[in-house]
C-alpha positions in Angstrom: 0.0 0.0 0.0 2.8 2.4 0.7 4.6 1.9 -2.3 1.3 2.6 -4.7 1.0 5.9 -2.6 4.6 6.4 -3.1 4.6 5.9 -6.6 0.8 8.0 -7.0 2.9 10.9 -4.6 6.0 10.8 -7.1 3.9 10.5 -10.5 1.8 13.5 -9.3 5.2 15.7 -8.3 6.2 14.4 -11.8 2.9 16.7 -13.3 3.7 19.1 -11.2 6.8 20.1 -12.4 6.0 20.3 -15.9 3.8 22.9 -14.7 5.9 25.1 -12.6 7.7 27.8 -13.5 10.9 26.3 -13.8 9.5 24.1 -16.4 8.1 27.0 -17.9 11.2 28.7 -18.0 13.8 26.1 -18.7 16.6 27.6 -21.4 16.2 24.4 -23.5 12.3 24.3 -23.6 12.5 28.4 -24.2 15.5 28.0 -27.2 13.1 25.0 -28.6 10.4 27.5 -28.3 12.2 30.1 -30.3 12.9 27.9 -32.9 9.6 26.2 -33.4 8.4 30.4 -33.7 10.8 31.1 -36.2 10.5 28.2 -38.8 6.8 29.3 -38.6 8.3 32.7 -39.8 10.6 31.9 -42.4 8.7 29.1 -43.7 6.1 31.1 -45.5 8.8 33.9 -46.5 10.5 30.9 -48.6 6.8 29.9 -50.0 6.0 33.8 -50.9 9.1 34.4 -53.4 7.6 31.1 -55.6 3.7 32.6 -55.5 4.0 36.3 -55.2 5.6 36.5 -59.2 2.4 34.3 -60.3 0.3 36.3 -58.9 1.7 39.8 -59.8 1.3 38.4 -63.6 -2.0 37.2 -62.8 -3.5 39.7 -61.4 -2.2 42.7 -62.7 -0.3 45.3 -60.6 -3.5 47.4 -59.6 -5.1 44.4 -58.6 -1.9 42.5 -56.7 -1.7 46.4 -55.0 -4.8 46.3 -53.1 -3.9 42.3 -52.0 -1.1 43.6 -50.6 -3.5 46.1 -48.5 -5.7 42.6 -47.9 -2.8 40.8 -46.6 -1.6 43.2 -44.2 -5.2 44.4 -42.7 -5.4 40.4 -42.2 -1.9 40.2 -40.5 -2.9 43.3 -38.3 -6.7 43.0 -37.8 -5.8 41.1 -33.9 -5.3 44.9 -32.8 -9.0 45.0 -31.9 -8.1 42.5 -29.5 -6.8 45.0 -26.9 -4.1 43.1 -25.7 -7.0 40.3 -24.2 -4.7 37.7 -26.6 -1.8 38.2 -24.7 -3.5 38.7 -21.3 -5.1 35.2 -21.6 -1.5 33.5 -22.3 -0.3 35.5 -18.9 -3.0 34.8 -16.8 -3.3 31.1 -17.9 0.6 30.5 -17.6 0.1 31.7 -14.4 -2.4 29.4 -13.4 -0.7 26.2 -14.5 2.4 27.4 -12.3 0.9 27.8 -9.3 -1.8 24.9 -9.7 -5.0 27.1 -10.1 -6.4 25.3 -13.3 -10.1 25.3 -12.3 -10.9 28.6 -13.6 -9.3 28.2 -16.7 -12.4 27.2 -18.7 -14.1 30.2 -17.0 -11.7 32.2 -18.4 -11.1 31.7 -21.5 -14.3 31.4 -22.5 -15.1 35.2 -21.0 -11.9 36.3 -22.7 -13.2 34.9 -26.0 -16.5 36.3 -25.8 -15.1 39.6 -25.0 -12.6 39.3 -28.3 -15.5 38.2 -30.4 -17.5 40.9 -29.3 -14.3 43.7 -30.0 -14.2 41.4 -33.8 -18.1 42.4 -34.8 -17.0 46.3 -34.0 -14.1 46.1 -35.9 -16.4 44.2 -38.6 -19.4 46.8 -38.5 -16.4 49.9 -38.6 -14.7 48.4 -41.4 -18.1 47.4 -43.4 -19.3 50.8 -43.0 -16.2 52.6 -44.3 -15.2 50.2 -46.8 -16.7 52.0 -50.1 -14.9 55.1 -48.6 -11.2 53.4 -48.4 -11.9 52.1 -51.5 -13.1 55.7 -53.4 -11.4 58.1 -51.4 -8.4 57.1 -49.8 -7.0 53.7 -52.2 -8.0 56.2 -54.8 -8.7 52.5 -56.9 -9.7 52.9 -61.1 -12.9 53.2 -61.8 -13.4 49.9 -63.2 -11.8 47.9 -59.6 -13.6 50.1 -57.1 -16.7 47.0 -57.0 -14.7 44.4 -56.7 -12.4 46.0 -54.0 -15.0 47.3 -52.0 -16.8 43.6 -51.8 -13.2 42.8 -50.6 -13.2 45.2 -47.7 -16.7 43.6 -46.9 -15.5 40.0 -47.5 -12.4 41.3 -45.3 -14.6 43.1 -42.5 -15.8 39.3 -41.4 -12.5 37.7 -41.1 -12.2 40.5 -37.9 -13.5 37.9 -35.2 -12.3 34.7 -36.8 -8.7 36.6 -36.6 -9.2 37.7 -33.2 -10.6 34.7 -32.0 -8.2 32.3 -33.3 -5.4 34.5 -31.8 -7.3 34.2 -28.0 -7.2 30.0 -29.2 -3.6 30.2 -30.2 -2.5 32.1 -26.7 -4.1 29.5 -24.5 -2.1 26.9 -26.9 1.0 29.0 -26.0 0.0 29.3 -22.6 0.4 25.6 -22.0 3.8 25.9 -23.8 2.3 23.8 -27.3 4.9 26.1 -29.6 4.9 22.7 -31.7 1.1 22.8 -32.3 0.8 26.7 -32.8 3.3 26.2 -35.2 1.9 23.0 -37.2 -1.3 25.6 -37.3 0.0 28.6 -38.4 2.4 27.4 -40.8 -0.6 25.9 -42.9 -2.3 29.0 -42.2 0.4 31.4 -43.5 1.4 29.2 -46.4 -2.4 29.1 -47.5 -2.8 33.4 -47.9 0.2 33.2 -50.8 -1.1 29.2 -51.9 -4.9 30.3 -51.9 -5.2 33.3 -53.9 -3.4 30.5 -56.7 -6.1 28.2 -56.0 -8.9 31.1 -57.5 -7.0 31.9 -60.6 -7.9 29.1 -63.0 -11.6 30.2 -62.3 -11.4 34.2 -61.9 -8.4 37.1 -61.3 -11.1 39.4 -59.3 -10.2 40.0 -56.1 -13.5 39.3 -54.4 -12.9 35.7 -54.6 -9.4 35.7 -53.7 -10.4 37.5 -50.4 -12.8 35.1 -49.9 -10.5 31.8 -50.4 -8.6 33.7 -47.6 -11.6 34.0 -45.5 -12.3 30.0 -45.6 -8.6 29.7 -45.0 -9.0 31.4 -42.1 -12.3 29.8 -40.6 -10.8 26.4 -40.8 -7.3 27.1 -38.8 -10.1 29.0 -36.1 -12.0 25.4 -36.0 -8.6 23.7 -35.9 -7.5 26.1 -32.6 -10.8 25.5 -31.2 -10.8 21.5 -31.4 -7.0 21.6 -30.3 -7.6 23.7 -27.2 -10.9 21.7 -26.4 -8.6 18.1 -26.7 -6.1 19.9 -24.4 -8.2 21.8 -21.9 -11.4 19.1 -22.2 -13.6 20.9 -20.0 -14.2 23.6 -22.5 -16.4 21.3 -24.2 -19.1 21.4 -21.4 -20.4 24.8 -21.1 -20.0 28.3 -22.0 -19.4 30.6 -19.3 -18.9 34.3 -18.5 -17.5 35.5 -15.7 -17.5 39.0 -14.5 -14.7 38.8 -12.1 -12.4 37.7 -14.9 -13.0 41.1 -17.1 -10.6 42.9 -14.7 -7.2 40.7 -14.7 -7.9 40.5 -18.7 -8.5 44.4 -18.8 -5.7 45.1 -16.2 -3.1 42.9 -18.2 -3.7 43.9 -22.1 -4.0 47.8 -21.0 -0.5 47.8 -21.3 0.0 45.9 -24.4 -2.5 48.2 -26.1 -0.4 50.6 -26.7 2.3 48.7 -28.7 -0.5 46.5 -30.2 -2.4 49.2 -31.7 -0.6 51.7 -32.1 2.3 50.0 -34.0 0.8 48.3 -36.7 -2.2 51.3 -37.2 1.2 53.6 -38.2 2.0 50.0 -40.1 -1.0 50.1 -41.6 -1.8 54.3 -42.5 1.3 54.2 -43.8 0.4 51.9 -46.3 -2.5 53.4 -47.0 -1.2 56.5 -47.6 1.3 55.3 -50.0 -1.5 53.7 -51.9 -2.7 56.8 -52.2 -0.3 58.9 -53.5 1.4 56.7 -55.4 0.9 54.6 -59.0 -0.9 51.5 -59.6 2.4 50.1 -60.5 4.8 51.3 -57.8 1.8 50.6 -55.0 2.4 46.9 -56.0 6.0 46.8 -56.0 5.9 48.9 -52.7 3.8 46.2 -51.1 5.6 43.4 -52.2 9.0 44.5 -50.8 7.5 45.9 -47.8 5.9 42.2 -47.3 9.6 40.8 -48.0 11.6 43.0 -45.8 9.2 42.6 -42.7 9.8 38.4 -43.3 13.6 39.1 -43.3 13.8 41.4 -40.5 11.7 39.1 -38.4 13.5 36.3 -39.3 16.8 37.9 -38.6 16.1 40.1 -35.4 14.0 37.0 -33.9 11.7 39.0 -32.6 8.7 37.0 -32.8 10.4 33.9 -32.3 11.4 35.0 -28.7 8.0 37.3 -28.1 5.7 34.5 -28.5 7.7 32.2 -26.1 8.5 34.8 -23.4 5.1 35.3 -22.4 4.1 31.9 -21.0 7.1 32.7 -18.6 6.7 35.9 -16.8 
């Protein structure tokens, strides 16, 4: 009897330790972090050099131009999350190392209701200025102002599914599952240069490219949700909202607001701008090495490789 409660003591230390913040922590599971982060990275850098000249030849450079725009709204559209992304990986990290899992569900569920609600603002703002980007600031022809303002629509409803899937992906990273994130957002990010491919034997208008990217985009949300329910099972049982969780998730992505909305919105407006002022054919070529210097200088500086795994730590 004493040696089956020996061994139960020891296999439940065992648990315990891959939980604590040592574990957390550790230099090798950090550096294995970091490097399952930036082959996610580089990956689709390598993928966009093959499909961005198919689809510059395509699509024309007026039309290639505003996908550029597409792309990096999509890349930047988890600023209406407010930090709560970010906030959830804290606070849930937090809870595995110091063995206070039952309010986990609790929480992420509030924290993804919260985000989904942020994602049908940023949809309704979006939808309601979207034939003015298109007229009066992208300053489009004539003749593409339809199709790109059904884009911006299209584009409008991918708000939540981003936002949400990033809340998904930050519980993921929260239980340090860099190796799953990865083998999800790899697919992901190959898929926006693979998909618009997929549309061109059918039509080179950009309405259906943005909404291959939009189906791209609900799948790898379905795929985070059924991953995070196999790993944290008692999602699956009920929906809840809790009122005392708005606080720590408030209190904890204040601080990130700042550099999450502030960065990519100058990102973003500066984009724009350029768009605007400039030709059809240099607002292509513009986009396309602005897309390919980011990729390098992430890949090189590291910076989201180390981001993404610091923040299970602290």
């Amino acid at each position: 009897m004493r040696e089956g409660t020996s061994l139960t003591a020891t296999v439940g230390q065992l648990e315990a330790s891959r939980c604590g913040p040592q574990y957390l922590t550790s230099g090798n599971r950090l550096a294995r972090n970091t490097l399952w982060n930036l082959i996610g990275n580089i990956a689709p850098m390598l993928v966009a050099i093959f499909c961005i000249p198919v689809l510059v030849k395509a699509l024309g450079t007026n039309r290639f131009g505003i996908l550029t725009l597409v792309w990096a709204l999509i890349g930047y559209t988890t600023v209406f999350d407010f930090g709560l992304g970010r906030a959830l990986t804290q606070l849930v990290a937090t809870r595995l190392g110091t063995d206070e899992q039952q309010d986990v569900p609790d929480l992420v569920w509030t924290s993804q209701l919260m985000m989904l609600f942020l994602g049908f603002v940023g949809t309704a703002v979006l939808g309601l200025l979207s034939r003015w980007l298109a007229r009066h600031v992208l300053h489009v022809p004539v003749g593409l102002e339809g199709e790109t303002t059904r884009s911006l629509y299209l584009l409008a409803f991918s708000i939540p599914v981003v936002i949400s899937t990033a809340g998904l992906r930050g519980l993921l990273e929260a239980h340090q599952q860099f190796g799953v994130t990865n083998a999800l957002r790899l697919p992901t990010a190959v898929f926006t240069f693979v998909g618009p491919l997929l549309v061109l034997p059918f039509s080179n208008s950009l309405a259906p490219v943005v909404a291959i990217l939009l189906g791209g985009r609900l799948l790898a949300w379905v795929a985070h949700l059924l991953y995070c329910a196999k790993i944290v099972p008692e999602l699956r049982h009920r929906i809840a909202w809790r009122r005392d969780a708005i606080r720590p998730l408030i209190q904890f992505g204040g601080w990130m607001t700042v550099s999450n909305v502030v960065g990519p919105l100058m990102v973003i407006l500066d984009r724009f701008v350029i768009a605007a002022a400039l030709a059809q054919l240099l607002r292509g070529c513009c986009g396309l090495l602005r897309n390919v210097f980011r990729h390098i200088d992430e890949a090189l500086v590291g910076s989201r490789g180390s981001a993404g795994r610091d923040v299970p730590g602290v």
